[in-house]
N, C-alpha and C positions, 0 to 999 in steps of 0.2 A: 504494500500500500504506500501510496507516495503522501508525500507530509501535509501537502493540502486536498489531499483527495475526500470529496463530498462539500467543497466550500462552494458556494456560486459568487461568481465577482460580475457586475452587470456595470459598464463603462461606456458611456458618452464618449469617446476618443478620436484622435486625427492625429496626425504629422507623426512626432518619436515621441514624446518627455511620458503621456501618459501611456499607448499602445507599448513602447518598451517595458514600462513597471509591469500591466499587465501580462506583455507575453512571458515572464521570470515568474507569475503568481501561476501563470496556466503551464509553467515548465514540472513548475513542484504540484500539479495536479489539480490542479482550481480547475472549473468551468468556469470559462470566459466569455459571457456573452457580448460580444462589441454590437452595440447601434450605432446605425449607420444612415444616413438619408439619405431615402429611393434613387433621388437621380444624383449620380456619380458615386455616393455613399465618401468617404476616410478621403480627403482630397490627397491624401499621401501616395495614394491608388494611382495615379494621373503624374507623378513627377515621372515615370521612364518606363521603359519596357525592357531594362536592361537581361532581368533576372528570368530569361527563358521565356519572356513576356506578360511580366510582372514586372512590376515597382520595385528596385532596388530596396529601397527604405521598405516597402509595404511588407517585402516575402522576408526581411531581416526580422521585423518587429510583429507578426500576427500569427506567425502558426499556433496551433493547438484552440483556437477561437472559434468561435460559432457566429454568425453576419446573421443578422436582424436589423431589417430595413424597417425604420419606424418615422414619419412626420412628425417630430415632437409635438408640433404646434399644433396639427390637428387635434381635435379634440377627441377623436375615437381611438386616435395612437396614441397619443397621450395616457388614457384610461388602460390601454394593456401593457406599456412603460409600467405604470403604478402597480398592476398587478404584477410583474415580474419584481420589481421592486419590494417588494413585500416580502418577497421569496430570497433577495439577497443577504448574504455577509458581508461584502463590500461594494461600494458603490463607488466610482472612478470620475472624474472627469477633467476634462481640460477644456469647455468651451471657451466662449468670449466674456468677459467680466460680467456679474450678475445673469446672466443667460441662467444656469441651473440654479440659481434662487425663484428666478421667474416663472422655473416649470415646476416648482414646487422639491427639489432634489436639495435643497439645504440640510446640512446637519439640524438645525434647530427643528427644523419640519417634520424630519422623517425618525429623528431619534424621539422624538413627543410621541411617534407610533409605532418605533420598532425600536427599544431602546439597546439592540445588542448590535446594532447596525452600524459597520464603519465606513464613513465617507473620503473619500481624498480627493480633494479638491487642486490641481494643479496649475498656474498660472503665471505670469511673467514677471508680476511685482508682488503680489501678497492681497489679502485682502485688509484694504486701508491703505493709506497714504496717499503724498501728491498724486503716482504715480497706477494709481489705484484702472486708470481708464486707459492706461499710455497701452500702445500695441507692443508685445513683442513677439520677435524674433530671436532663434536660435544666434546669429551672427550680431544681433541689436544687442543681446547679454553681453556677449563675449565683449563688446567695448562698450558697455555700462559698465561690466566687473573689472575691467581694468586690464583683462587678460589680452585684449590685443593690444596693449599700452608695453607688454612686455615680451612679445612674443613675435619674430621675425627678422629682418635686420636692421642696422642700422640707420637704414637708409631710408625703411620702412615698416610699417605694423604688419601682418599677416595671419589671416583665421587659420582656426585650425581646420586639417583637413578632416574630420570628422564632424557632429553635429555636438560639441563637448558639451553646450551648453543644457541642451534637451537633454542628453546621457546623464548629467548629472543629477536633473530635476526626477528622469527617472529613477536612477537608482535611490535617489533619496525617500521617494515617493513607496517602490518596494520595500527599502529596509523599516521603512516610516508604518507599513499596512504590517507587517511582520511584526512589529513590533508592538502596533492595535490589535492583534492576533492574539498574541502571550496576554497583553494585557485583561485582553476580555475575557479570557480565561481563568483569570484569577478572578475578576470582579467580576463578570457575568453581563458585564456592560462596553458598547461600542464607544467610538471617539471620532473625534476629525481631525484628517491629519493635511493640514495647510502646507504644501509646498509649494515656492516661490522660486523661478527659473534664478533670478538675481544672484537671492540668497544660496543657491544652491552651489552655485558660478564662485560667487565670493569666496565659500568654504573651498572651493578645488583653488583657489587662489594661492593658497595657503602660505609659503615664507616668504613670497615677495611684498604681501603684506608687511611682514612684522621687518623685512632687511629696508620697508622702507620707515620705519614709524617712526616720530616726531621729528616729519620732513627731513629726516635721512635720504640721500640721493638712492631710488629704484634701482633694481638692476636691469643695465642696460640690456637692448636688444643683441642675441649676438646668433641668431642665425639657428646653425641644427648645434650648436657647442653650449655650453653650461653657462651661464652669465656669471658664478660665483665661482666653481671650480675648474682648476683646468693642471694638466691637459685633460678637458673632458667632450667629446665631439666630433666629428668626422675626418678624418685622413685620408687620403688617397697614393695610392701604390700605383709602379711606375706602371704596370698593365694598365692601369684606368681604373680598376675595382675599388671602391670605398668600405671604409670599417669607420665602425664607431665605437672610440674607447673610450675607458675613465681611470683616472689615476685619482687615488681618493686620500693618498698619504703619503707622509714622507718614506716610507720603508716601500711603498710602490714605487714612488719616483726615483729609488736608485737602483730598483730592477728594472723599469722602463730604462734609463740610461745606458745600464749595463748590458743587456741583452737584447733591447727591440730596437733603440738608436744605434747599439752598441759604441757609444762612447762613455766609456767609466770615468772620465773627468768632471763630465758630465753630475754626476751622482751625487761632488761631494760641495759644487759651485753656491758659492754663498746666494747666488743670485736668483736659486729657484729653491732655498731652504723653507718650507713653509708656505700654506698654499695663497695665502696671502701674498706673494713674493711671485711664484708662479702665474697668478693671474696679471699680479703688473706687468710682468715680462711674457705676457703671454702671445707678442707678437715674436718675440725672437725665439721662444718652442715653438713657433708654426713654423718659421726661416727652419730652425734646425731638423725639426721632423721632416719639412717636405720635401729637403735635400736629402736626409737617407732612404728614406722610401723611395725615391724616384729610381733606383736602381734594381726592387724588388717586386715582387708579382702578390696580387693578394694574398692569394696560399702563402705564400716564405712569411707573408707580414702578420698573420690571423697565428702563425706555428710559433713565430716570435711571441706576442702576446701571449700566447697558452701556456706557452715554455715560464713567461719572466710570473702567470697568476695576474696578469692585466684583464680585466672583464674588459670584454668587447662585444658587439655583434654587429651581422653583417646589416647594411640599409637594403631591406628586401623591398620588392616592389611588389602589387597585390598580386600577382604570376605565382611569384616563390612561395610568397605566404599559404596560398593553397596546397603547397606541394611540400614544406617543410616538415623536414626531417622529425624534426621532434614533436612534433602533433600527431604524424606516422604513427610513429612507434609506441605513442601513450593512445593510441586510437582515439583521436579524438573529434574523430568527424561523423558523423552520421548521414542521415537523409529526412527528405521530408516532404510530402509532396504538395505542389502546387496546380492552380487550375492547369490543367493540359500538362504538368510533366511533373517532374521531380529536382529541387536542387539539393548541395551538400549543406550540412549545418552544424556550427559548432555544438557537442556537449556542453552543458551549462560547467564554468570551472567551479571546483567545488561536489559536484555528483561525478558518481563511478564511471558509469558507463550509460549505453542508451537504452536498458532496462532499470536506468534508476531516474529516468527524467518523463513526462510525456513531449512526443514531439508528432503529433499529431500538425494534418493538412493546413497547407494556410488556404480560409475559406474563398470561395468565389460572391459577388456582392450579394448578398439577400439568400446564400445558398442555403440557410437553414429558418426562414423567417416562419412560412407554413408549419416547420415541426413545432415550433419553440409555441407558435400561438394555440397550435394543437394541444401542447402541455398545460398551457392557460385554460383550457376551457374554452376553447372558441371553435364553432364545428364549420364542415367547411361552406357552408354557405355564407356566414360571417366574415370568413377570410375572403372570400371573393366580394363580398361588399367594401371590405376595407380596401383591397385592391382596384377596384373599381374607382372607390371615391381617392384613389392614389395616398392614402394613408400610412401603404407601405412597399 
């Protein structure tokens, strides 16, 4: 039996921040039902057709889910929303500010009639403040939080090439419903768990906040290398191949000297004693390193490294990534199928294998609406009404 098996989670969702937390509660075995509006349904559906023709974003963040196409606003969809709702443990959403107050999905609302019931509510700013109506975006966080203020080069800010900021609000959103989980179980009573993309953002912030507090100078932007230590950051060998290493100590930096530059004078120079001292001189470690590499091939430079206990890894590109050795051999791939085929999907990290997770279909739009309202009570000539009046 898997940890959340018999839970039902029922989620208003779109884009990543909430559909992520949700598909990790339907990994550990929740029923997940996502609503969805009849025409187009999750607009995250509509961003690509990369994924075998599927939404890159959509087949990452929905398998194991059930698609219930509902008209919120209608007032007949509406009425079997509320009846499914009755029936949940947790209740999800990420609409637009006050939208789920207005259809009646408020903690205050629904815990007056279902007091074991946990809401999580997901949004950009929080509920309150100036900022309470402001839109946001995944990439609008990332430089409200400061995070593109410190990330890229010199020359310029740079997002990250992921959606970080949504990732965060999710997983905070998951460990947040987990943790209204245990709680309810001691007290017997549900909660709401307010998560804010911002706030979410800020905490992944984490030392460049405190390396800058009481207007201390940030740390600079310095590219794919470490703004505080060094040498921490990418190299390149004279084949062309790049590594990314880290030297985290003094007793590193005289085996980097001694066996990866191979210059032991190197090891004992007052001028890289402490890494303090290294990052100031961190232009003449680049001069020095990319003059002995240039004579070697990545292999001779990755053997160095291994040899001197220098952590490195290679900059794979998303090609390797799929083919990587060490995912190989911890099997950690599965499958999972989507409308019209099948892609590969990581095991959740943390579970064994893929008898200890569910990874059931990502659904197609509305492909389980008929069943779900079946389940409710509704026979089928009900359903053809609602469908008629486009309800669902």
């Amino acid at each position: 039996m898997l940890p959340l098996e018999g839970l039902l989670v029922v989620s208003l969702e779109h884009a990543i921040a909430a559909p992520l937390a949700t598909r990790h509660l339907a990994d550990l075995g929740a029923r997940v039902i996502k609503i969805e509006r009849p025409e187009g349904g999750d607009f995250a559906r509509a961003y690509d057709k990369r994924a075998r023709g599927v939404a890159s974003h959509f087949a990452w963040c929905n398998r194991s889910k059930e698609s219930l196409t509902l008209d919120v606003k209608h007032p007949q969809a509406n009425a079997a929303l509320m009846k499914l709702v009755a029936k949940a443990d947790v209740v999800v959403q990420n609409l637009a500010p006050g939208a789920a107050a207005r259809l009646g999905l408020s903690y205050e609302t629904l815990s007056a009639r279902y007091p074991r019931v946990i809401v999580c509510d997901i949004s950009g700013y929080g509920d309150g403040g100036p900022y309470l109506e402001k839109k946001a975006y995944d990439l609008l966080i990332q430089a409200e939080s400061g995070f593109l203020s410190i990330t890229g080069t010199a020359d310029a800010p740079a997002k990250a090439g992921n959606s970080i900021a949504d990732i965060s609000a999710g997983m905070y959103a998951y460990s947040g419903i987990l943790a209204a989980l245990l709680e309810r179980g001691r007290t017997g009573r549900g909660r709401r768990v307010d998560i804010a993309l911002l706030e979410s953002m800020t905490e992944w912030m984490g030392y460049p906040l405190y390396f800058g507090l009481d207007g201390a100078s940030p740390p600079p932007r310095t590219g794919a290398a470490h703004a505080t230590i060094y040498p921490y950051g990418p190299f390149k060998a004279g084949d062309g191949g790049s590594v990314l290493l880290g030297v985290q100590n003094d007793r590193e930096w005289k085996m980097f000297a001694r066996l990866v530059l191979q210059q032991q004078p190197l090891a004992d120079d007052p001028r890289f004693a402490g890494n303090g001292q290294r990052v100031a001189h961190r232009e003449l470690i680049d001069e020095i390193a990319t003059a002995a590499f240039a004579g070697i091939s990545i292999t001779e430079l990755v053997r160095r490294l291994d040899e001197a206990g220098i952590a490195n890894g290679r900059i794979n590109d998303v090609h390797e990534v799929w083919n990587h050795p060490q995912l190989a051999a911890r099997k950690r791939w599965a499958s999972v199928a989507i409308p019209g085929g099948e892609v590969p999907a990581m095991i959740p990290p943390g579970r064994r294998d893929a008898d200890d997770v569910q990874l059931g279909p990502v659904p197609a739009l509305g492909q389980h609406s008929r069943a779900i309202l079946a389940e409710l009570g509704y026979g089928s000539a009900d359903i053809e009404a609602l469908a008629a009046a486009k309800a669902i």
